[in-house]
N, C-alpha and C positions, 0 to 999 in steps of 0.2 A: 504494500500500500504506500502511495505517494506522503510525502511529510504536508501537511498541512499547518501554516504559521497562524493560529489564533491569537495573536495577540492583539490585546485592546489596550492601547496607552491611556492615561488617568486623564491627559488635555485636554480629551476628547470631550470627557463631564463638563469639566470644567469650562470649556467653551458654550455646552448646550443651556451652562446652565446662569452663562454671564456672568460667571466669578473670573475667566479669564480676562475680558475687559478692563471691569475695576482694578484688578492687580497689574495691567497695563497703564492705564489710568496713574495708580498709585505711583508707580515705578519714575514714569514719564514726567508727574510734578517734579519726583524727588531732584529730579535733574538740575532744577531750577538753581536744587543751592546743595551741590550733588555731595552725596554720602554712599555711592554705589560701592566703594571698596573700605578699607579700613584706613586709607590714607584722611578723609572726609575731606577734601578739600575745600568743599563749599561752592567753588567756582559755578556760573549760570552755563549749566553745557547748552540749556535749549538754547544758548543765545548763539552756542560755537564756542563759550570760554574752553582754554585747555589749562591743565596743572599737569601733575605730576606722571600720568597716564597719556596725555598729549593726544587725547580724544577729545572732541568738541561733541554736536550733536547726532553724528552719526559714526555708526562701528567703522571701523577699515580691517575692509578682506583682504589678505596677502595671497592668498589660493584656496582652490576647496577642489576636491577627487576622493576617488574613493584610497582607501591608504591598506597597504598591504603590511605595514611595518608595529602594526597595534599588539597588541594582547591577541594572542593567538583568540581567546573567547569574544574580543572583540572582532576581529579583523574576517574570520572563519574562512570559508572560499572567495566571499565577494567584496570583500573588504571595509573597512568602517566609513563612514561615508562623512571626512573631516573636512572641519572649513576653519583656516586658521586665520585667528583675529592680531593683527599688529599692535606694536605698543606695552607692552607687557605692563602693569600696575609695580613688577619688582625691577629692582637693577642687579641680577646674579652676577658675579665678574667673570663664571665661569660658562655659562649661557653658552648652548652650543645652537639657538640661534639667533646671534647677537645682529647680527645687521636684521632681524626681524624684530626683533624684540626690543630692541633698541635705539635702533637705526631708524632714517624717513622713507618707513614702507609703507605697503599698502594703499587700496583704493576706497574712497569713501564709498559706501555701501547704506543705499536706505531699507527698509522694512518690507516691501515688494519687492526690492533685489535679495534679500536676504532669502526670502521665501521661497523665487526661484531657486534659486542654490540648492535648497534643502529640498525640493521636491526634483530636482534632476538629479540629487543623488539618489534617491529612492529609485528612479526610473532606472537609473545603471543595474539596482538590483542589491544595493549596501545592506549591511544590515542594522544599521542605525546608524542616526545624525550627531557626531560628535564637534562639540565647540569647544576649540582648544584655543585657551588663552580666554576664555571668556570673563573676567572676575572684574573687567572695568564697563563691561559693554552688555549687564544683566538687563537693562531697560530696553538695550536697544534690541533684545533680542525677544525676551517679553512681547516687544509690540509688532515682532515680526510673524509670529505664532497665528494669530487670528487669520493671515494672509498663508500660509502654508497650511494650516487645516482646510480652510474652503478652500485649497488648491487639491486636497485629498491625502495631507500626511500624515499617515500612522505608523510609521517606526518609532522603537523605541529613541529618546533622547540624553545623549551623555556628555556630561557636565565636564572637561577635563581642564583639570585647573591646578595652582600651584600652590592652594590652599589658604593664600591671603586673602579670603575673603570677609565681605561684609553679613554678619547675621541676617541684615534685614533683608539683603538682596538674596540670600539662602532661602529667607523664607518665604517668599515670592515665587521661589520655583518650587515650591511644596505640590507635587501631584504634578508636576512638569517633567521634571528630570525624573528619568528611569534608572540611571547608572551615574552616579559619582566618581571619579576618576580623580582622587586628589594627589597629590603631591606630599611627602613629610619629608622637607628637605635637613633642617635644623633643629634639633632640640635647643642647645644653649644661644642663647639672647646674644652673649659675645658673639661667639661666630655668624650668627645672623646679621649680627651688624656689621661684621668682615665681610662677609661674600655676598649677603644679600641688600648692603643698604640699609637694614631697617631690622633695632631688636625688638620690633613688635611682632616682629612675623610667629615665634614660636606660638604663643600666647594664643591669635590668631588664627593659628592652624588648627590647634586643640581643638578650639572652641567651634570651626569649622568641622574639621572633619566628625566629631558629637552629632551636631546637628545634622550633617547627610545621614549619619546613620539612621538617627531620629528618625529621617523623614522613609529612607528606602531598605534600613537591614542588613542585614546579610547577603551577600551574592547569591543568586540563585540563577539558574540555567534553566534553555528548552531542551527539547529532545535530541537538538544537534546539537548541543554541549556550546551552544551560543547566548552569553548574557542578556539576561533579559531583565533585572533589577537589581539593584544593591551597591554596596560600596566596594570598589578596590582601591586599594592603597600601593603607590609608588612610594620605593625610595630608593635614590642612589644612592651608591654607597660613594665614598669621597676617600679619599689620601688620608690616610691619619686618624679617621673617626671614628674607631671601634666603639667609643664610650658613649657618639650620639646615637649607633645602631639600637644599641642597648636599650638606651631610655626610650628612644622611639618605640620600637617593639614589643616591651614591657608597659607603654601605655596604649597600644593599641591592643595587646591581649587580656589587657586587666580593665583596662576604662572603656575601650568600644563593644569588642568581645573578641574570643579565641577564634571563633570562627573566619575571623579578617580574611580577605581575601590580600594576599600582599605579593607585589613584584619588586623584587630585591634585583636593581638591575646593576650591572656591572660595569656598564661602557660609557662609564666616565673618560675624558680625554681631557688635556690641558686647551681651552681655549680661549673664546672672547676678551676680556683683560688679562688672562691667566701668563703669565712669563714668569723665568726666573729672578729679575727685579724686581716683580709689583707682586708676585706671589709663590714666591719659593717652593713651600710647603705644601703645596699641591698642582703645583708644574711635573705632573707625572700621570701614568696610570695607575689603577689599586693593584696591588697583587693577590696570588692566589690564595694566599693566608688572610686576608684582608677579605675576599669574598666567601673563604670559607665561614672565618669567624661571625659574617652578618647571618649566615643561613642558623652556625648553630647554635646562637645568642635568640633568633627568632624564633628558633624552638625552644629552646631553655625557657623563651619568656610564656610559651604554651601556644604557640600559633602553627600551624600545620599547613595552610592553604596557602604554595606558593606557585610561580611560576617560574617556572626554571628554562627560557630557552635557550640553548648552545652557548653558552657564559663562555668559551673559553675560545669562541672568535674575538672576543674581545681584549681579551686579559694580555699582558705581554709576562712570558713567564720567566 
């Protein structure tokens, strides 16, 4: 018997039932004196103001295709059907895509271009719409949604982010996002504010990645072993930092649950600011004893659910 995809995304309510509006609505004032990330800048986006994010009143698309390079449970045969937003909310020094994320990319993008996007990767056949880099551009993605359902989108929707997020903009996509895709780059506050610009981020993450769970759980699969709700957790491992693995890990088996789905990845490389002058200490790759130790620190901490692809394309031994 042929597989059959029943899935009913929660939007779908939410649209029938004019709560998506209001939270478009809502989202859309906020902009006025914008608080969409944890920076609060304040700045008027509806007017075009930029701060910190260097978004005015519309997203900027860098590319969108279907991506074969996801989580094997994202990506499956036909790949995850990503559209990556410019500008990133953080400044990593180590950012492996710094002319994206950094740099002056991307194309302003409104709410019916958005839509399209998201409904031509359906038609290639993805298996969901993943929005990477989304943590500055929740509103504008909010108001894109009314115009991609009447276009006919029902995949699931995955949030992929680097965990700096805003609460309120989290809880906006309550019965939105399918899949959560965060990031646990940093445990300690110092190095967050070494490599990532800002010791808020830990703090931030936490309190982030809680709330996805909150809202979606545990990972759970269809019958092709394809995602179809819940939270997974990224984190690289880095040069040097068996001690943030640790804490990371032990907070995500004891504070979220054991069940975490967690991608321990490995192919870190020296880039964007990264040099032997401006950053010594992790102008290299991890090594093998560095990627062991994160696998069996994640377990010690009681977490089981890993993904393990070919770690050792990566690694230099």
């Amino acid at each position: 018997m042929a597989y059959v995809d029943t899935f009913n995304p929660g939007y779908l309510e939410l649209y029938r039932s004019g709560e998506l509006q209001e939270r478009v609505n809502q989202a859309l004032a906020g902009l006025e004196s914008c608080r969409a990330c944890p920076w609060e800048c304040a700045v008027n986006r509806l007017e075009g103001a930029e701060k910190v994010c260097r978004t005015g009143r519309h997203a900027r698309v860098v590319s969108y295709f279907a991506h074969q390079g996801e989580e094997d449970c994202l990506r499956g045969r036909r790949g995850s059907g990503t559209i990556f937003f410019a500008r990133c909310n953080l400044r990593c020094v180590f950012c492996q895509n710094y002319d994206i994320s950094q740099g002056p990319a991307g194309v302003e993008t409104g709410p019916e271009r958005l839509a399209e996007m998201m409904l031509e990767l359906q038609e290639q056949g993805c298996h969901n719409i993943n929005w990477v880099t989304p943590e500055h551009v929740v509103p504008q993605l909010l108001e894109a949604m009314p115009h991609a359902i009447k276009g006919g989108l029902r995949l699931p929707i995955v949030y992929n982010t680097s965990a700096f997020d805003a609460l309120e903009s989290l809880r906006l996509l309550n019965g939105i996002v399918d899949i959560y895709l965060p990031d646990f780059k940093y445990w300690s506050e110092k190095l967050a504010k070494r490599y990532l610009k800002t010791a808020r981020y830990p703090a931030a993450a936490r309190a982030a990645i809680r709330e996805m769970h909150r809202q979606v759980g545990d990972l759970t699969f269809d019958e092709q072993g394809i995602a179809r709700r819940g939270l997974l957790v990224r984190h690289l491992v880095m040069p040097g930092a068996t001690k943030e693995v640790a804490r990371i890990m032990q907070f995500l088996a004891r504070q979220i649950s054991p069940h975490t789905y967690v991608n321990i990845m490995p192919q870190y490389f020296p880039s964007g600011r990264v040099s032997a002058e401006k950053f010594p200490e992790i102008n290299r790759r991890v090594t093998k004893e560095e990627l062991a130790a994160a696998y069996r620190l994640a377990r010690e901490a009681g977490l089981y659910r890993f993904d393990e692809r070919s770690p050792r394309r990566y690694l230099v031994w």
